[in-house]
LODRENLO-967436 format. One record per atom (N, C-alpha, C): residue in one letter; y, z, x. Coordinates in steps of 0.2 Angstrom, whole numbers, plus 5000, padded with zeros to 4 digits. Layout:
REM LODRENLO-967436
aYZX
...
END
This chain:
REM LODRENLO-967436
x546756025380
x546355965381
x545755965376
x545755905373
x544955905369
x544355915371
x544055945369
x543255955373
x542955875371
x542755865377
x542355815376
x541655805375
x541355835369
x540655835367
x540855765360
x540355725364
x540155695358
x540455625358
x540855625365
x541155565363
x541055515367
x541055455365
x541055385365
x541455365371
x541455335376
x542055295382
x541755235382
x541355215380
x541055125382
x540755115377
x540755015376
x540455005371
x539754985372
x539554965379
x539054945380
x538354965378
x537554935378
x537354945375
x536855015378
x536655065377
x536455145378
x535555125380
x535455125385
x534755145387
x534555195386
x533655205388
x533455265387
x533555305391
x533555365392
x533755415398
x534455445397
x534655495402
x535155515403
x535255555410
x535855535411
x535955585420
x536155675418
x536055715423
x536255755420
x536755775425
x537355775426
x538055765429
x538455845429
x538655855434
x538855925436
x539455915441
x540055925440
x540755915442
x540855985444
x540956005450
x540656055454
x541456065456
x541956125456
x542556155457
x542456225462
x543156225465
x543256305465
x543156365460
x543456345453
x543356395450
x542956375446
x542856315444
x542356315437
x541856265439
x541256265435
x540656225433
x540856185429
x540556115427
x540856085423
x540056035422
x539756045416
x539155985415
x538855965408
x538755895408
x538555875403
x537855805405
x537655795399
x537355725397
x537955665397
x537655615402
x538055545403
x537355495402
x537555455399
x536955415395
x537455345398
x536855295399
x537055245403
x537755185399
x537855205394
x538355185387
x538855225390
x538955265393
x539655305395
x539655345390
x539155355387
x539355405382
x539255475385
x539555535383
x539555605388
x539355645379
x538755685381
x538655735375
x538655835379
x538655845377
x538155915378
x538655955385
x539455965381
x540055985388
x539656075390
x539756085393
x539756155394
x540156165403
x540256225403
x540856255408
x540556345410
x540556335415
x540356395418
x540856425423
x541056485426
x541656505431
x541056475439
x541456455442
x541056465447
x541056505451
x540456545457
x540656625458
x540856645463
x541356685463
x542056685468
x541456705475
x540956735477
x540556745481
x540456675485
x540156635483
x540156565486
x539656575489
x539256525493
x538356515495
x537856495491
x537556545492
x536856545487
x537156535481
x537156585479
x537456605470
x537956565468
x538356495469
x538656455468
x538156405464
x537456365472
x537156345470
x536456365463
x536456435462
x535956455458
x536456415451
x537056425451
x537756415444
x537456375442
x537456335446
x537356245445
x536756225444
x536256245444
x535556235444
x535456275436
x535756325434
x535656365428
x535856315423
x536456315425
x537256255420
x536556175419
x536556155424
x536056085423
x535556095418
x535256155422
x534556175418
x534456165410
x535056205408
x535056225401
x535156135398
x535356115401
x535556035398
x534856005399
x534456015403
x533755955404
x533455935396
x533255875397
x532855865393
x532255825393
x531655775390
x531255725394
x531555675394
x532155655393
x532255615393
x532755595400
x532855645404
x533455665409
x533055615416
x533355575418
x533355535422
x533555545431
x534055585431
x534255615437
x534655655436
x534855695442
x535355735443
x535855715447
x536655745446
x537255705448
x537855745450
x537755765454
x538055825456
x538955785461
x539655825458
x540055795462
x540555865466
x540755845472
x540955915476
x541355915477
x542055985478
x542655965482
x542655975488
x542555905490
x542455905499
x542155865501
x541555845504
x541055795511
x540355795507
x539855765504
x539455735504
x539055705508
x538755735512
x538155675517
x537655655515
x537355595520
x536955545515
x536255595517
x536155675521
x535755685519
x535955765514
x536155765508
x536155785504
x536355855506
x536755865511
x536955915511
x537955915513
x538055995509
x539055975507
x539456025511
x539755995514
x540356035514
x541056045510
x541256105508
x541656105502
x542156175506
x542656145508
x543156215511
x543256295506
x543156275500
x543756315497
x543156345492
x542256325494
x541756375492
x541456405497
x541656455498
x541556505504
x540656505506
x540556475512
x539956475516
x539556395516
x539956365512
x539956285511
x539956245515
x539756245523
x540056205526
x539456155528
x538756165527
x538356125529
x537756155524
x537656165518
x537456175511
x536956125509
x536356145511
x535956105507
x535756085499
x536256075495
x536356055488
x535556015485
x535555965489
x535055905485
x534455945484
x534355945490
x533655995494
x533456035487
x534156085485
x533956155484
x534056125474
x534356095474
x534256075465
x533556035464
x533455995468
x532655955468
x532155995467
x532356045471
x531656095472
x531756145464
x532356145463
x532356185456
x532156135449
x532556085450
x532556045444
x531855995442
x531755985448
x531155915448
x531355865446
x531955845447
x532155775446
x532755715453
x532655685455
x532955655458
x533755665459
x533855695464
x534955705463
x535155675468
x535755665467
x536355625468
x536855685471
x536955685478
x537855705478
x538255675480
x538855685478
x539355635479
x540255685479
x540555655484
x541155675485
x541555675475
x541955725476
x542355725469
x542755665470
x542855635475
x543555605473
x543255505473
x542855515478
x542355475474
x542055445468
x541955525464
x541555505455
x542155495453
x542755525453
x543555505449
x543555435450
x543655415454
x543755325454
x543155285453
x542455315452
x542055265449
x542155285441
x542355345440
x542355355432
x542855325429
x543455315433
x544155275430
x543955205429
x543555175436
x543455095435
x542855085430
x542255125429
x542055105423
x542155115415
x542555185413
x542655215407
x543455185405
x543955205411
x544455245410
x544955185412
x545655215415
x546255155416
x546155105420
x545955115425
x545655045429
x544754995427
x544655005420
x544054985417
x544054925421
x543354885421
x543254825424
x543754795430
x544054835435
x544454835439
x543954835446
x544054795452
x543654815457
x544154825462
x544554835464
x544954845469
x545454925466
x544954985468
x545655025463
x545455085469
x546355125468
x546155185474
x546455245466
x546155305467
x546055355463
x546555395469
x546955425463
x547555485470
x547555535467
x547155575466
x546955645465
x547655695468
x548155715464
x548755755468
x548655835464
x548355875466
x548255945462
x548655985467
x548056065471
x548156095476
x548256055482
x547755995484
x547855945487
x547855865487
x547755825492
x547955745491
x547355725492
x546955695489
x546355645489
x546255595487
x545955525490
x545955465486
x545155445485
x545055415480
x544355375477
x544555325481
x544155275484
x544555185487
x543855155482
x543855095479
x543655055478
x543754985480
x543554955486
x543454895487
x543054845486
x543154795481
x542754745478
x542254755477
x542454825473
x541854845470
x541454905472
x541454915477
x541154955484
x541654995485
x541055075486
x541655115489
x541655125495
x542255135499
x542555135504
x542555205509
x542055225513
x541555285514
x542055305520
x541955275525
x542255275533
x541555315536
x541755295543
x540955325547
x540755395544
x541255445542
x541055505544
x541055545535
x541255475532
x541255505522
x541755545523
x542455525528
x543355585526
x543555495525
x543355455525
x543855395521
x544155435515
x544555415512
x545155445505
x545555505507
x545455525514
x546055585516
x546755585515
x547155535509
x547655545509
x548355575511
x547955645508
x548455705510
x548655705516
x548355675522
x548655685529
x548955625532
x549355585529
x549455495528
x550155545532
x550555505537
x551155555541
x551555515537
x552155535533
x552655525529
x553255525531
x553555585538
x553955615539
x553955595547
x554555595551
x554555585558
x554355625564
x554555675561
x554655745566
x553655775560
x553155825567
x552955865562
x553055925564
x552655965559
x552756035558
x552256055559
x552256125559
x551756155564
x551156155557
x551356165551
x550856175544
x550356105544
x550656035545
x550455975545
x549755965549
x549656015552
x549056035557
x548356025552
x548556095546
x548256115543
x547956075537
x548656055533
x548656025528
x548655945527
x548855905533
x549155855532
x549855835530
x550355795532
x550955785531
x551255775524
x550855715520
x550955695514
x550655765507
x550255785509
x550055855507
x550655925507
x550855925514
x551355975512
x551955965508
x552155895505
x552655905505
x552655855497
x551855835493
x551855805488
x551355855484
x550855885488
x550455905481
x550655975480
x550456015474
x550656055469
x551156115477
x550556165480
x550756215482
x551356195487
x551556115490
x552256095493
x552756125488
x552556095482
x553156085475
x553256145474
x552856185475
x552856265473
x553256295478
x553156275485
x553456325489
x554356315491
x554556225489
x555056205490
x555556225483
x555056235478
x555656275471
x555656335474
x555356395475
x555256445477
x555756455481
x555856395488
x556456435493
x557056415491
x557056345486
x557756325484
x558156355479
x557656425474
x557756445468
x557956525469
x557256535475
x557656585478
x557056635473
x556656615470
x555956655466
x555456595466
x554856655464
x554156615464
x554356555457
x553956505458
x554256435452
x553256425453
x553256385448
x552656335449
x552856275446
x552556225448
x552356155447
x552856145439
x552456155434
x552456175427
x553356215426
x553556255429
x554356285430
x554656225430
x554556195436
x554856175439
x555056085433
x554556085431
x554556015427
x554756035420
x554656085416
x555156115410
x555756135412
x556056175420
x556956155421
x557056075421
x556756065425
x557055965425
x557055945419
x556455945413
x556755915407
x557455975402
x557356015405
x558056045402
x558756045405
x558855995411
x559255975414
x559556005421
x559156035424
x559056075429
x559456025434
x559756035441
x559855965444
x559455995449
x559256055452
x559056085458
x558356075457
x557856075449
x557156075449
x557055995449
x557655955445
x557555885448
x557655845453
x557755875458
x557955845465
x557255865467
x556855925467
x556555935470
x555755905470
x555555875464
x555255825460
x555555765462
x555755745464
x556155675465
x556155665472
x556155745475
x555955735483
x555155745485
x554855775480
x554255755481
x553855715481
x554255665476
x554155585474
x554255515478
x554855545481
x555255505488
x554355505491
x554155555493
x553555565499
x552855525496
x552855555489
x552255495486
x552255445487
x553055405485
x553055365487
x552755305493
x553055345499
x552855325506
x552255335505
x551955375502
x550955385504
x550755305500
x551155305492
x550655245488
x550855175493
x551655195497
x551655115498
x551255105505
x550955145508
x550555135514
x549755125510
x549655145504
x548955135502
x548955055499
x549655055497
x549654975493
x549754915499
x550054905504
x550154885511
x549454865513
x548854905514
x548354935518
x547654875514
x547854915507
x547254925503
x547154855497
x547954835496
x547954785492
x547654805485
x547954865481
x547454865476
x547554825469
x547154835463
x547454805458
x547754835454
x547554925454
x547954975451
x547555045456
x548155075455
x548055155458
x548355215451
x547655225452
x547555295445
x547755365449
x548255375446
x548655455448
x548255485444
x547955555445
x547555625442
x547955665446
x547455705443
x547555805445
x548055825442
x548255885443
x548755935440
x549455905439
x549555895446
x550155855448
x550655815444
x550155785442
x550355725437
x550455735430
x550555785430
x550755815422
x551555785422
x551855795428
x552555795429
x552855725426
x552155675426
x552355595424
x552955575428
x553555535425
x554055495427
x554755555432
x554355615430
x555055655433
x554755645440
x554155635442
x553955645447
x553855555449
x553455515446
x553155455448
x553655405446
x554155425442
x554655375444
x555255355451
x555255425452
x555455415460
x555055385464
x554255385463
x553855385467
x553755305467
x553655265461
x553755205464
x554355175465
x554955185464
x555455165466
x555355155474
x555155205476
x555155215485
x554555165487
x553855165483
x553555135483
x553655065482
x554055035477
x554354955479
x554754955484
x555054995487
x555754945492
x555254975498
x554754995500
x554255015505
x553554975508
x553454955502
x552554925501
x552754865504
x552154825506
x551954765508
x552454695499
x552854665502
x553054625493
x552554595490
x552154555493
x551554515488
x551254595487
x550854635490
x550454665487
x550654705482
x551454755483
x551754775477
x551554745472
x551854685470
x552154655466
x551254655461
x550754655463
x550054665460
x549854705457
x549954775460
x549954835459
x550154865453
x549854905448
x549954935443
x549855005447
x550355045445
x550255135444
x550055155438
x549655215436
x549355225431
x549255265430
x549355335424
x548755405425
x548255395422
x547855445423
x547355445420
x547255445415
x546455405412
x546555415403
x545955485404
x545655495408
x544955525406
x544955595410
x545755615415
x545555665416
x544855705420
x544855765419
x543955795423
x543655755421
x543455725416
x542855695413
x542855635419
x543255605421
x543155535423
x542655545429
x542555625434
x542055655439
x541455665436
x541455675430
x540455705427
x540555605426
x540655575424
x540555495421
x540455445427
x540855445433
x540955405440
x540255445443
x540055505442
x539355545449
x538755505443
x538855505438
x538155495434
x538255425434
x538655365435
x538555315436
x538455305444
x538455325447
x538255325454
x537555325453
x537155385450
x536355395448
x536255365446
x536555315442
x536255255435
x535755225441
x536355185447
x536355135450
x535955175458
x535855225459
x535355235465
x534655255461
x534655265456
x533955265453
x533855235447
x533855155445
x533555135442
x532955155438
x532455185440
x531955185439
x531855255432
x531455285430
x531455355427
x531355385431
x531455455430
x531155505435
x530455515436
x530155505431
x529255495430
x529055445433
x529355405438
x529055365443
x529655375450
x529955445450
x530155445455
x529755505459
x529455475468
x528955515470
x529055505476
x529755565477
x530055565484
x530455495488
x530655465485
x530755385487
x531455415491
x531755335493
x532155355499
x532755375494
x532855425497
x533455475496
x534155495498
x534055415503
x534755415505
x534955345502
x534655325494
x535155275487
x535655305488
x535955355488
x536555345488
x537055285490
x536855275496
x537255225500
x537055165499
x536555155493
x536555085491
x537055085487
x537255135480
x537555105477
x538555085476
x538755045472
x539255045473
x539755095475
END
């Protein structure tokens, strides 16, 4: 994939300042300069530490730090998991994360005003400002990697629910009967995102397969690796045409790993999706991958900070702290 230092995503015209934006992973750090142009400078990547707690958060404070400059307007941090409006995360899959005071603890290191915000959140503001749904205000972002997650954008406005688990996808019931795992994962989860696809090559092949196997036999004409993309499509399906029914969008941006597979996979997936969805709303709806990829999360957290801090940080002096939930 290109590193993306240096590059260009908007033509609009570039203020002063810059966010300083941290797309926060299981395994890796991911942070750069996002300038109010969409422009993203200064990429850097750090492992994130398989320890989790403290010394996750010290990662991110360091990765951020080295990027500060005076000119650095806020901080913009996005997480895999729950965001509260008071600034603290819950992230399953970084061990001791479950009520993590983030904001608190970067504010106090950085001195600048920050932002947290769910990952699946910054992807669908990053797609509707930069990326495939640009100037779009009705878009839901479907995150399909290890699991299933939606960005919602309603006219304009993101779509939170009381508790900020609005976009839990993955657990959308697709099947009649459930299964004891469904507990866990959610329905559409087990049986659409990557570790499903893995485990149903796996038992149909009769060896360990991944995602990527499975999608190199189907183009080499496998029938057994393309039935089972094509069954995990049938499922996405039922997931998009319950999000297009629901949500009426204008388009819905496929990411994540998932979506490598393209048409082996989401061509099933909207076929079931037309003869399933609402007919006027189908019929509006564009599917789409991603143009922007991880970047679309450092670009959608740092326009969230554009829009809950206005101001520079040189005139920000404790002010209320829960902008987040002003902005779109």
């Amino acid at each position: 994939m290109q590193k993306p230092e240096e590059i260009k995503l908007a033509d609009s015209v570039t203020t002063r300042g810059f966010v300083l934006a941290a797309d926060l992973g299981g395994t890796k750090i991911a942070a750069a300069r996002v300038y109010r142009s969409g422009k993203l400078t200064h990429y850097r990547e750090t492992p994130t530490p398989p320890e989790g707690g403290r010394p996750v958060v010290e990662a991110v404070a360091n990765l951020l730090g080295s990027l500060a400059g005076t000119d650095a307007r806020a901080v913009a941090v996005d997480v895999p998991g729950l965001a509260y409006p008071d600034g603290r995360v819950w992230a399953p899959n970084i061990a001791g994360w479950t009520r993590m005071p983030l904001r608190a603890a970067l504010e106090k290191r950085l001195h600048l005003p920050v932002l947290v915000e769910s990952d699946r959140n910054a992807f669908v503001m990053g797609e509707a400002w930069c990326g495939a749904a640009r100037n779009c205000r009705d878009v839901v972002y479907l995150a399909i990697g290890t699991g299933i997650g939606a960005g919602i954008l309603t006219a304009g406005r993101l779509l939170r629910g009381h508790g900020e688990v609005a976009g839990s996808a993955g657990w959308m019931a697709v099947r009649g009967h459930f299964l004891p795992q469904y507990q866990e994962k959610g329905c559409l989860e087990t049986h659409a995102a990557g570790p499903g696809i893995e485990e149903a090559g796996s038992r149909r092949l009769r060896r360990d397969t991944t995602v990527r196997d499975l999608v190199r036999m189907a183009k080499q004409g496998d029938s057994v690796a393309q039935e089972i993309l094509q069954e995990a499509g049938h499922y996405l399906g039922l997931g998009l045409a319950n999000l297009v029914s629901i949500l009426n969008p204008e388009v819905i941006v496929i990411g994540g790993g998932v979506a490598a597979a393209g048409n082996l996979l989401l061509g099933a997936a909207r076929q079931t999706m037309r003869q399933w969805a609402q007919p006027l709303a189908v019929r509006q709806v564009r599917i789409v991958r991603s143009r922007l990829g991880a970047r679309a999360a450092l670009l959608g957290v740092a326009k969230l900070a554009f829009e809950a801090y206005p101001v520079s940080a040189a005139r920000y002096r404790g002010s209320d702290r829960s902008a987040r939930h002003s902005a779109p």
